[in-house]
N, C-alpha and C positions, 0 to 999 in steps of 0.2 A: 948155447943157441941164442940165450938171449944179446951176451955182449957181441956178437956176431952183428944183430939187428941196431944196438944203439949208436954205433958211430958216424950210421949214415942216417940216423932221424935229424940231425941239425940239418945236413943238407936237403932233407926232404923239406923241414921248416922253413927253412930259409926259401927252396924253391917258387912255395907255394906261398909265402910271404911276396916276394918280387911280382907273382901271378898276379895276387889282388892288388896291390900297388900299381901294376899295370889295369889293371880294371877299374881302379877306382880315378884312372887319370883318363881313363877313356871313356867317361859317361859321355861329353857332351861332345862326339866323335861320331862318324858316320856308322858305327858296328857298334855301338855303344858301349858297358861296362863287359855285362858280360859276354859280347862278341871278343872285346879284347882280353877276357880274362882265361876263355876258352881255346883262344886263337895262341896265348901265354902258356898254355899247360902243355899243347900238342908240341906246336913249334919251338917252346922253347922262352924265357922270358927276354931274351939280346933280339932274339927274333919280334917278340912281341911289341917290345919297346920301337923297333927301326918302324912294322908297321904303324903303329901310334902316332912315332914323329912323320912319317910319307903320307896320314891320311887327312882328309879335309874333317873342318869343323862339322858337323849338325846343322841347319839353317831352322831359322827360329819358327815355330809354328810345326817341326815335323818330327 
């Protein structure tokens, strides 16, 4: 049962590794980190990335 479970924990790691790397590039983004980190997990992180690069910055003061 177990080696069943471990050949997909790298890709689980890896997934959710790319999630926060998208989170952490989308602090200062209009959905902030974890808008895009959450928005990373559902949709996917290729998904999460496209919205990241299509979205506007933050404006300062908000």
């Amino acid at each position: 049962m177990l080696t069943a479970v471990l050949p997909f924990t790298k890709y689980i790691v890896l997934y959710l590794a790319l999630c926060i790397i998208i989170g952490v590039l989308g602090r200062r983004r209009k959905l902030g980190a974890w808008g895009y980190f959450f928005g990373s997990i559902v949709l996917t992180p290729i998904i999460g990335l496209l919205l990241l690069l299509a979205s506007d910055r933050r404006e300062p003061g908000s």
